[in-house]
C-alpha positions, -999 to +999 in steps of 0.1 A: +222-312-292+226-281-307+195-257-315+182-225-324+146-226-320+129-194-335+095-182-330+061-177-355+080-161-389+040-157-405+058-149-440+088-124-425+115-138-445+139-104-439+138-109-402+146-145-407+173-137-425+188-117-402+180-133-374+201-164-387+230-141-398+227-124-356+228-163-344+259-173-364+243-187-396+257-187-436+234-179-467+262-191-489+243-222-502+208-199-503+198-214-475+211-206-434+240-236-421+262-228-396+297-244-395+298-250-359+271-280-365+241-259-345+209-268-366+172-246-365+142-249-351+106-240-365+079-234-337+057-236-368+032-208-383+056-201-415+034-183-435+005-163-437+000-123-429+037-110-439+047-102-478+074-135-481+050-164-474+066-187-497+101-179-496+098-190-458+084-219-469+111-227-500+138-220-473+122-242-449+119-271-465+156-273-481+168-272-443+143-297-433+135-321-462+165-317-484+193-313-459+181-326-429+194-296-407+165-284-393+134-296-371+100-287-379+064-286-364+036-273-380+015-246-366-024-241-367-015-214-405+006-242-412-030-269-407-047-242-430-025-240-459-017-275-459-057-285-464-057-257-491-034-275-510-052-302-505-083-285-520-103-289-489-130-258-489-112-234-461-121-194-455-094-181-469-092-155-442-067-147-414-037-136-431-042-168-457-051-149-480-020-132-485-003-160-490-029-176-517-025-141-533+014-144-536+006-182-552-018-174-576+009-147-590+032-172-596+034-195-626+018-226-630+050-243-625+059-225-600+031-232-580+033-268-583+066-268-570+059-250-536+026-268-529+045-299-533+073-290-513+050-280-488+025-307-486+058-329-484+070-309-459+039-311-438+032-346-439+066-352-427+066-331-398+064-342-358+029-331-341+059-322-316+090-331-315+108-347-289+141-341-287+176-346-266+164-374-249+132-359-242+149-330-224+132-305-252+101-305-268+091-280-295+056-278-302+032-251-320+011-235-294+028-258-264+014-294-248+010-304-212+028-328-195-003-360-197+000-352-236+035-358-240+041-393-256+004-395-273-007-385-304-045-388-308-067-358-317-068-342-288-028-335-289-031-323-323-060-301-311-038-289-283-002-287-303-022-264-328-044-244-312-037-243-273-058-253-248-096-238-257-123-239-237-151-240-268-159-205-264-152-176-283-136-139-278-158-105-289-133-110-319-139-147-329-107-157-313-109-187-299-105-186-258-076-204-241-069-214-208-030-204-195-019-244-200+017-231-191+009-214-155+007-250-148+033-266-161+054-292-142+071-312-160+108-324-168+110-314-207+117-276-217+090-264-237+095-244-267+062-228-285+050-204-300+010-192-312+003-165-291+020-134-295+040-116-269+061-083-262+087-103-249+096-143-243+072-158-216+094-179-197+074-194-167+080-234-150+102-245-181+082-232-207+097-206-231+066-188-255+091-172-282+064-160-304+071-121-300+045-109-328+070-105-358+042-102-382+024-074-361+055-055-356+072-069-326+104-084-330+113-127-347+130-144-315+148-173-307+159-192-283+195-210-283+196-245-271+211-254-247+229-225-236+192-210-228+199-177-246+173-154-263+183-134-297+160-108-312+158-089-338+129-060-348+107-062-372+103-039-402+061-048-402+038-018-391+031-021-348-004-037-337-009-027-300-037-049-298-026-082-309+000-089-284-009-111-253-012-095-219-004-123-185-011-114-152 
């Protein structure tokens, strides 16, 4: 199997773009194929914070749903917006709100179409997905090795959020113990959810989520040739939001 896995996108669509160009993909069609038969990767967390929400999302799902080129898991912005659709009461806070704002300037039309092609789109995705005979596993903000295989609330807990301890940051973040520093499992794991300066790679997990949104750079990570492409982003820098490891 073939793969190009890339990181968070939160709404970048420029960077996606030209990240799929850098790893060898066509916009022909509108959407990014490559001829060589490589298909992409979505560590989840499409939208929310950055000005193209929806355009990821339109993008998205004609890979995934329509052509069937692309695997998807959804992220914990991805859980939000999906129950918004839904109509379930949620804050809209934490970058939602700027994708809300670009929906309710669309027509009513218009805005049937994405929240249907993203609550399809949802529904059908993976928790994780387990692929190339279980030699990769994509997943939001990572799994351990017990979860692998199960799919009760716990994982979903875990695939979306990371492992938290119930306690909270200064900021209302959400504290999280460092599942990957213990890692020993078979399967390569791709994630995403916390933002870093550069790809984590650490006992066969790869954290591509370099911060796109907070001015970083969209990564991903070619399967299986193991090979990380960047490229910057054009979003204002954010010091503070990027993850520090000891």
């Amino acid at each position: 199997m073939k793969i190009d896995i890339i990181g968070d996108i939160h709404g970048c669509f420029q960077e996606l773009h030209e990240l799929t160009l850098k790893l060898g993909y066509d916009w022909e069609s509108g959407i990014p194929l490559h001829s060589e038969n490589r298909i992409l990767g979505f560590v989840g967390d499409l939208t929310d914070r950055g000005p193209e929400s929806l355009k990821v999302v339109d993008v998205v799902w004609k890979l995934v749903i329509e052509q069937k080129k692309a695997v998807y898991t959804p992220g914990n912005h991805c859980n939000k917006l999906y129950r918004y659709f839904l109509g379930n009461k949620v804050q809209v806070t934490h970058g939602l709100e700027t994708t809300v704002a670009e929906y309710e300037s669309l027509y009513k039309v218009d805005q049937q179409s994405i929240r249907k092609k993203f609550i399809q789109l949802y529904e059908n995705a993976p928790l994780y997905a387990v692929l190339d005979d279980r030699k990769l596993i994509i997943a939001h903000a990572g799994i351990k090795k017990d979860l692998i295989g199960k799919q009760h609330a716990k994982v979903k807990t875990f695939v979306l959020y990371g492992d938290i301890t119930g306690e909270k940051h200064p900021d209302g973040s959400p504290v999280r113990r460092d599942w990957a520093k213990n890692y020993d499992g078979p399967a390569c794991i791709v994630y995403g959810h916390t933002p870093v300066k550069e790809p984590r790679i650490i006992n066969n997990t790869y954290n591509i989520d370099t911060g796109s949104v907070f001015g970083g750079k969209l990564t991903a990570l070619r399967y299986p040739e193991m090979e990380l492409i960047s490229v910057p982003s054009t979003m204002p820098y954010i010091e503070e939001k990027f993850k520090r490891f000891d």
